[in-house]
C-alpha positions as CSV (number, residue, x, y, z in Angstrom):
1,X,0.0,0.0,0.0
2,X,2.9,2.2,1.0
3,X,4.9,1.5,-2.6
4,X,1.3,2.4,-4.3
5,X,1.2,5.5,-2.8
6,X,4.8,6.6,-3.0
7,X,4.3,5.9,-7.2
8,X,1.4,8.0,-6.9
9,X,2.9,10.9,-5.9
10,X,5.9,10.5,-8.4
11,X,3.6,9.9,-11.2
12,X,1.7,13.5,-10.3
13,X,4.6,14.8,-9.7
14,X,5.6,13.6,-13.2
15,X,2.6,15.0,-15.0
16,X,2.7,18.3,-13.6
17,X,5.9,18.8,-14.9
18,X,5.5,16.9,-18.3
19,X,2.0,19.2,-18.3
20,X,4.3,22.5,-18.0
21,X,6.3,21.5,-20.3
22,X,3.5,21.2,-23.1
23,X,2.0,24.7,-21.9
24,X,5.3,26.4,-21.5
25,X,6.1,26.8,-25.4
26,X,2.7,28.9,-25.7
27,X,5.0,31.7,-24.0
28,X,7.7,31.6,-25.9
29,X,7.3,35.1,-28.3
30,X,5.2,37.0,-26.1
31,X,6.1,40.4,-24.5
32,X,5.9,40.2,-21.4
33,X,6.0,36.5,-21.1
34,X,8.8,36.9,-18.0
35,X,6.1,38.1,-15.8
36,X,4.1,35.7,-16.2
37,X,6.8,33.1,-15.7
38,X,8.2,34.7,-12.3
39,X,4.6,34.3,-10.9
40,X,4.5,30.8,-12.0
41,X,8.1,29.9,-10.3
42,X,6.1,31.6,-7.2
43,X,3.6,29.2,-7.7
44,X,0.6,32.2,-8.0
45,X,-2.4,29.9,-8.7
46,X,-3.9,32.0,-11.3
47,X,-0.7,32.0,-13.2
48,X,-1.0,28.4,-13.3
49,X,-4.8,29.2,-14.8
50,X,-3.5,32.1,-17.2
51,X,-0.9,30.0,-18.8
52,X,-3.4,27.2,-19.4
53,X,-5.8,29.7,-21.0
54,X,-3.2,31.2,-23.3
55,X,-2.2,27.6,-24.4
56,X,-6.2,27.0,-25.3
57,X,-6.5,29.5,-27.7
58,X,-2.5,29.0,-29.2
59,X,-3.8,25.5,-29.9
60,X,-6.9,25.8,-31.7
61,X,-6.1,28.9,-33.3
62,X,-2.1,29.0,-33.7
63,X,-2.4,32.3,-35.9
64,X,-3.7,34.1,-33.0
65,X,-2.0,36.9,-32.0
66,X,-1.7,37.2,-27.9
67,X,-0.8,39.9,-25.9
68,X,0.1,39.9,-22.3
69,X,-1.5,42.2,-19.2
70,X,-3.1,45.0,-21.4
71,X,-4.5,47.6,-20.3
72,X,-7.8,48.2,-19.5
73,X,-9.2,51.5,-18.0
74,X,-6.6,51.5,-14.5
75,X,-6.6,48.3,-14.4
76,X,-4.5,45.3,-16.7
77,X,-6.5,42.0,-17.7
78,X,-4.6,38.9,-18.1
79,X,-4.4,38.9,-21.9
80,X,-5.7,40.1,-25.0
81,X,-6.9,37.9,-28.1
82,X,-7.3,38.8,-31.8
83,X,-7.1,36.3,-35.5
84,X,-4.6,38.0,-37.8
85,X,-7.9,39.4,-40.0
86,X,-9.6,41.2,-37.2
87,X,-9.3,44.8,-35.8
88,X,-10.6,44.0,-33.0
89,X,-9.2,42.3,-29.7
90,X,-11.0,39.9,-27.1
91,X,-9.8,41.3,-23.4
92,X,-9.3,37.8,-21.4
93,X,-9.8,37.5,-17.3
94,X,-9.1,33.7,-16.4
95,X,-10.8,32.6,-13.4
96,X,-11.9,30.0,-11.4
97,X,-15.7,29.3,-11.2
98,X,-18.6,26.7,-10.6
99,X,-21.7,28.1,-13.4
100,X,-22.9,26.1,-16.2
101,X,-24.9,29.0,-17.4
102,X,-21.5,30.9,-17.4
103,X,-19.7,28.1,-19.0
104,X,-22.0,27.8,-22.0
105,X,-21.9,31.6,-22.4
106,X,-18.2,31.3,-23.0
107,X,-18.5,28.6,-24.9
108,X,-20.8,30.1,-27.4
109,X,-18.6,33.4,-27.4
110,X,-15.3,31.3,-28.8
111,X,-17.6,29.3,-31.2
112,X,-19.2,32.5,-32.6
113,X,-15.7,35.1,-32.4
114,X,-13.1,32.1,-33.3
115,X,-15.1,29.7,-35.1
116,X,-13.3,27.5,-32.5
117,X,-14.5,24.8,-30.1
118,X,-12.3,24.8,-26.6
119,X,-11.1,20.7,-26.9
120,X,-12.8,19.1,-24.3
121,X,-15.2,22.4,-23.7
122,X,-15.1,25.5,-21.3
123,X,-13.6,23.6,-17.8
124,X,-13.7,24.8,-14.3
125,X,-11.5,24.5,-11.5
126,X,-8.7,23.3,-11.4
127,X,-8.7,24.4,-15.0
128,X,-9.1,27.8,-16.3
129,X,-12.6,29.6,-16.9
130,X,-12.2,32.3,-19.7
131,X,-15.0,35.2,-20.5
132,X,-15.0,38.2,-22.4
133,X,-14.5,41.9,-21.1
């Protein structure tokens, strides 16, 4: 029971880091992206949720363009979100929430802006929520 246990822990242990390691590349031409890594070597939960977010969108539409921590009014959302053709940006907060009603909003808002389905749908904790501003 012990040795079960012990492998247990390695294997998570394992996957976390193999998981970062598939994220991590999402990062790798963004302005900015050092911020966002510092609070991830601190172990910032949202960070955590932030990266996984930006990774959604890089995978399903790799030709969208990403920006980190804009502004908005005095304050600075997580991201920003546009496809090459568009003027227009989508202002990203990531959090952490328990709404079905919420989830299917956000799920209709990437179908209809991105022409994109989130792969395995809109998740809640510990995965990332995403909404637009």
């Amino acid at each position: 029971m012990v040795q079960i246990r012990i492998l247990g822990k390695r294997l998570a242990t394992a996957m976390r880091v193999i998981g970062m390691g598939l994220r991590l590349p999402a990062l790798e031409y963004l302005a900015r992206a050092d911020e966002l890594i510092t609070n991830l070597q601190r172990r910032k939960q949202n960070a955590e949720a932030e990266l996984t977010a930006i990774y959604l969108f890089c995978s399903t539409a790799p030709a969208a363009q990403v920006e980190l921590y804009p502004a908005v009014g005095r304050r600075e959302a997580d991201f920003r979100v546009k496809q090459p053709d568009e003027s227009t940006w989508t202002t990203v907060e990531v959090m952490r929430r328990e709404c079905d009603r919420f989830k299917e909003n956000v799920r209709q808002t990437l179908i209809a802006r991105y022409k994109i389905e989130p792969p395995g749908g809109v998740h809640t904790a510990p995965k990332p929520v995403i909404f637009r501003l």
